[in-house]
N, C-alpha and C positions, 0 to 999 in steps of 0.2 A: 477431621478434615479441615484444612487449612482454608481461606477464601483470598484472596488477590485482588486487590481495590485497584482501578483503574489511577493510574497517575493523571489530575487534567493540568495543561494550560493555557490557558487563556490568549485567543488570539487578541491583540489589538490590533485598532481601524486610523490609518492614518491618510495625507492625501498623496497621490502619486499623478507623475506628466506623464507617465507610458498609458498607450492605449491598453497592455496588455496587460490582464487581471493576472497577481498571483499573488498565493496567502502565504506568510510569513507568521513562523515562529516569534511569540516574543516572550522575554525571561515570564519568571516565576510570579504570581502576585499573591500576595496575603491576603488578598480580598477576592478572592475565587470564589465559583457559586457552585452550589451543585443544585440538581433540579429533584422537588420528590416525586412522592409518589401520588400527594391527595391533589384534587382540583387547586386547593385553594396555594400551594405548594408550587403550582404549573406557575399562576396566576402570577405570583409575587416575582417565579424565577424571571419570567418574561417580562416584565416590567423594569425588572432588575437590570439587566440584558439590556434592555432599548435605552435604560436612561444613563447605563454607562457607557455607552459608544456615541451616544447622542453630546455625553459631558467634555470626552477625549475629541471629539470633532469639532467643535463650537470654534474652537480657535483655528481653522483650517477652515473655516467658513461653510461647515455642514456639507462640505465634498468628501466623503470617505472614500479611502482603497486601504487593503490589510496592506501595511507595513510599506509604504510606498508602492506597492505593485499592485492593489487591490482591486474590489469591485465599489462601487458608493451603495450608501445606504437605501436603494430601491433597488439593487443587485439585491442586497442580502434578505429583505423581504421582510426588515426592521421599518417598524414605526417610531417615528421620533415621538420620546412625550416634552409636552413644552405646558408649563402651568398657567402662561400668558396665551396659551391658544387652545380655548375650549375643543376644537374640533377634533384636536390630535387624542387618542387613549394610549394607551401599550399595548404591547402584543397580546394578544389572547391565546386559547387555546385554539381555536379555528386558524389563528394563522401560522399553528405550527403543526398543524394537521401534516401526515408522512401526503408527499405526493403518490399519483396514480403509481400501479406496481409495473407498467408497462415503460420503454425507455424513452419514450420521446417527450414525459415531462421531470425526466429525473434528473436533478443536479450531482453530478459525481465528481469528486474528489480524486484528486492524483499526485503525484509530484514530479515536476519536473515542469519544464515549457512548453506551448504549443511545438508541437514535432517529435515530441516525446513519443517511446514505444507504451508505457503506461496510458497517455492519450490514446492510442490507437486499440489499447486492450478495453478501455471506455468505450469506445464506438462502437466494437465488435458485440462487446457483452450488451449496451444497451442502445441501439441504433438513434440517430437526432436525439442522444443527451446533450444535455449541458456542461460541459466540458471544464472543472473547476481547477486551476494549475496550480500547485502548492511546491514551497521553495523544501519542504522534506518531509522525509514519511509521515512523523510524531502530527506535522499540522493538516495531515488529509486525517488521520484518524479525530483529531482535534476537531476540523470541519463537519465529521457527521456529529460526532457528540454534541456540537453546540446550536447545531441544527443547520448550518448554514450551507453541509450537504445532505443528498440523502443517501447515497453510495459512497466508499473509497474503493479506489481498484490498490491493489499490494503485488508487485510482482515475489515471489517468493524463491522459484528455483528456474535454473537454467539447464539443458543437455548439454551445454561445453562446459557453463561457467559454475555449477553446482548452485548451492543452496544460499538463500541470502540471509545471514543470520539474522541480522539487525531485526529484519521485519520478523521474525516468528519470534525474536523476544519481544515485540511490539505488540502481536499478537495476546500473548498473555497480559501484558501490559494494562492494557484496554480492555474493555469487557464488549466490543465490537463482536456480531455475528460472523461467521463467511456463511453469507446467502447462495454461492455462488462459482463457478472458474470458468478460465480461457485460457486455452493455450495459443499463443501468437508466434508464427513463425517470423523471425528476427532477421532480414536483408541490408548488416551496414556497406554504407560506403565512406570511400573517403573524399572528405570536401575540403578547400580552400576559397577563401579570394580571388575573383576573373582573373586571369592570367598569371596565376601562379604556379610553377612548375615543381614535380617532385624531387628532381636533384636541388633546389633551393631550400628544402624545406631542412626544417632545424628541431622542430619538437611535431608529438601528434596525440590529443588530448581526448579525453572522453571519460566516458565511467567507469570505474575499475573493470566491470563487467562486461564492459564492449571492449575494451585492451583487452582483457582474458581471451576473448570470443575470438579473438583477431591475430592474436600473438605470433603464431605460424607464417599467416600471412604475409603480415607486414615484414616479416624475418625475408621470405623469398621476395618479395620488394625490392630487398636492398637498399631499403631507406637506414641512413644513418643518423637518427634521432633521437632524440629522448623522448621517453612516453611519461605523460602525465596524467593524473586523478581529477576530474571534476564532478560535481554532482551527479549530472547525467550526460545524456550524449545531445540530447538537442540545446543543452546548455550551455555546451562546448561551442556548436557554431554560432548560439545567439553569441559567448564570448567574443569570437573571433571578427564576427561580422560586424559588432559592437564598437571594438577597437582598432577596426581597419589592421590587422594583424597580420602581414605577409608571407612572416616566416612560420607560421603553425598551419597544422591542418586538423580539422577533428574528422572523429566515428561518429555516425549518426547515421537515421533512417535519411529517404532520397525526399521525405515530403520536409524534414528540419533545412534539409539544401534549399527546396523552394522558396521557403518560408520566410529565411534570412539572405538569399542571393547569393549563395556560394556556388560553385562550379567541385563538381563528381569529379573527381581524377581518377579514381578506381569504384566500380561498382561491383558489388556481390564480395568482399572481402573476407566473410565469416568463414572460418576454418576449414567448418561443417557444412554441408548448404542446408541438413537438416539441423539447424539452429531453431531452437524454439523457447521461450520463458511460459513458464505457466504463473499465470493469477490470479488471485482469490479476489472478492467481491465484497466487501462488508457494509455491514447496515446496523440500526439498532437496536432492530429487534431479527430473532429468528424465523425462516419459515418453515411451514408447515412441512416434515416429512411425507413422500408418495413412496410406493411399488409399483408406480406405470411406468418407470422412467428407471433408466440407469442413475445410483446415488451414491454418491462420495461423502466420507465422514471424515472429519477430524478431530482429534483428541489431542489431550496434554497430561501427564502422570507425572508422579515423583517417588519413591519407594526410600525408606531409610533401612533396608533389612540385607543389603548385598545383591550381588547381582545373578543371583538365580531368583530375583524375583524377574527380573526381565524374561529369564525364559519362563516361567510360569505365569505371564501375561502375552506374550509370545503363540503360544500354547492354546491359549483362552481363544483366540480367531484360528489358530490351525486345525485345530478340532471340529471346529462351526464351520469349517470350509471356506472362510472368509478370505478374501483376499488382499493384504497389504500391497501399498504403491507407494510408500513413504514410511520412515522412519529416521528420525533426525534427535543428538543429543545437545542438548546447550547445558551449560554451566546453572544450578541452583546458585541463584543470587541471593535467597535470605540465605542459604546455609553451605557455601561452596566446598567447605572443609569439612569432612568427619574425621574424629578421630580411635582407633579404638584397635587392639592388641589381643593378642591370646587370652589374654584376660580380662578385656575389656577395661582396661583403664585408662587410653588414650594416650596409645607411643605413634602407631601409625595412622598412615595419614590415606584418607582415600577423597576423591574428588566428587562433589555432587553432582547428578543432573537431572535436568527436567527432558521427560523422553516426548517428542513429539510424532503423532501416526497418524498415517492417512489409510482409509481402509475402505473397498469396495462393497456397501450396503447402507440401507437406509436406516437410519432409526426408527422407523415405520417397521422391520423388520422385526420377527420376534427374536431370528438370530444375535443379531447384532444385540435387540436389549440384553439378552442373556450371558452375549462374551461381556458387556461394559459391568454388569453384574458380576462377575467372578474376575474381572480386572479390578476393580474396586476393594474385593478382599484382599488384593495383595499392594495398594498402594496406598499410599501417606496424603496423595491429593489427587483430584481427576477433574477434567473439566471435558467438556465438550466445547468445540470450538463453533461445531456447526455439522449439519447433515443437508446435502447442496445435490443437486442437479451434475452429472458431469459433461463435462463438455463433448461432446461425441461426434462435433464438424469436423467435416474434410479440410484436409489443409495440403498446399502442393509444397515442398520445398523451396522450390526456384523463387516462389512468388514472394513480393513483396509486403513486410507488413504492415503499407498502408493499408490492405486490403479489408472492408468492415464487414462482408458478407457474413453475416450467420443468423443461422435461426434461435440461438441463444437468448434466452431473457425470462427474468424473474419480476 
């Protein structure tokens, strides 16, 4: 069985004018840490950690934010060490203790801006968190690993706009838990600049995924625009509102309108009104499987023997009564290509992939151990991704989703 090393890298801490915190990707460095597993291991990482942000700042005058957009170093819960100031140490193990399991001290990771739907799938999942913005998926994952969160929220699939790939190879990627889901019902509108009219407008911007969601809509609009890609959709109007930008309008929820000062020209725009993303939760460690609670599992497999092994993993939960909600194919990136003929000497070409499943039962479950067990005989790699709580709140279509009501939390 093959094992899958977490890709890390390292965010750096620079100083930034914006009020508003957000972690940014920076390249690759040769002097990456990984953290072990003995005390003395913890000890050294975190030192390591504090006196390398503390070295990158010094010339910025000891005000950190990640990547111009960031938090300072009393955000991040770093001790500076300084050899001229006896009273300073490094970080210990105490102060990298996981916060409480409830949400109202937990810092979670996201990406996108305040006004963000990924925001708002934070609040739901864990009510008064800490709300951490990150400028793209790779540095919310990056943020629990290096401890500077203790959740990431991943949006992964949508009912109009389908599956998001990126994130479920990211998924693998990481050796990140999902603790956790939310399904958030999705209300865009569309915003501009006070006083700007729809026959003026000339482009209309958002996240691929909020133009998917939207597409119909804006067609019986009768708007004659171009549509464009931006990271997300609240980062659309922070662009627009940024730039004093007359002639564009972005998709976004109605709280990214308040937030930036844009004016709703259309509200409720999505296709569907039952629009909904569902997303997972991640942490660094997993929790404990129950049977008092409805429970969602996730899995990852790879097979090199043809594709009657998929029905004879298939088979393994139909048999046990198990119920799939998910099955998704992405590309094998070590080994994309097989090659191999009537005679197996490698004239034909078949396509790899790594099969991903979501399935109704707890690892708690003696079922479920049993199908992961005769899945297992028929694959080349198997992971668990997580055994989670499902989300089981009411949700209305019409409503907006600012909305944070739920009982949900891990």
């Amino acid at each position: 069985m093959r094992t899958l090393l977490p890709s890390h890298t390292p965010a750096t801490v620079t100083t930034a004018a914006r009020r508003r915190h957000v972690i940014h990707c920076a390249g690759k460095r040769s002097d990456s840490f990984s953290i072990g597993s003995s005390i003395s291991d913890w000890q050294s990482s975190c030192a390591i950690l504090s006196s390398k942000v503390v070295s990158q700042e010094q010339s910025d005058s000891l005000i950190s934010a990640v990547n111009n957009n960031g938090a300072g170093i009393s955000d991040l819960n770093l001790v500076p060490f300084n050899n001229n100031n006896k009273s300073k140490k490094p970080l210990s193990i105490s102060d990298l203790s996981p916060a409480p399991m409830h949400g109202s001290n937990l810092r979670v990771a996201y990406q996108g801006v305040p006004g963000a739907y990924s925001e708002a799938a934070a609040g739901k999942a864990y009510p008064n968190c800490q709300a951490i913005p990150c400028d793209q998926f790779e540095v919310a994952f990056q943020a629990v690993e290096l401890w500077i969160a203790d959740r990431a929220v991943l949006p992964v699939e949508n009912s109009l706009g389908g599956s998001i790939h990126r994130n479920y190879d990211l998924l693998l990627r990481h050796r990140l838990h999902i603790v956790g889901e939310v399904q958030l019902p999705v209300h865009h509108c569309l915003m501009a600049l006070p006083g700007v009219r729809k026959e003026f407008l000339t482009r209309v911007i958002s996240h691929p995924q909020g133009l998917a969601q939207c597409e119909h809509t804006l067609t019986k609009l009768g708007l004659n625009v171009a549509r464009e890609a931006v990271d997300d959709t609240a980062g659309a109007a922070e662009f627009i509102a940024a730039n004093n930008i007359r002639d564009t309008a972005a998709i976004a929820s109605a709280r990214a309108a308040e937030i930036y000062g844009l004016e709703i020209l259309e509200d409720g725009i999505q296709d569907d009104a039952s629009n909904v993303t569902r997303f997972v939760m991640l942490a660094r460690e997993p929790i404990i499987p129950r049977t008092d609670r409805p429970f969602k599992t996730s899995i990852v497999f790879a097979h090199e023997k043809g594709t009657c092994v998929l029905f004879k993993v298939l088979s393994a939960f139909a048999f046990r009564n198990i119920s799939l909600t998910k099955i998704e194919s992405r590309p094998n990136h070590n080994v994309p290509i097989r090659l191999v003929d009537e005679a197996n000497v490698g004239t034909a070409k078949h396509f790899e992939y790594m099969f991903y499943i979501d399935f109704e039962a707890s690892m708690a479950e003696a079922r479920a151990q049993n199908a992961l067990a005769e899945v297992q005989e028929f694959t080349s790699f198997l992971r668990v991704l997580g055994s989670y709580p499902m989300d089981m709140t009411s949700w209305s279509p019409s409503s907006s989703s600012s909305s944070s009501s739920s009982t949900f939390s891990l």
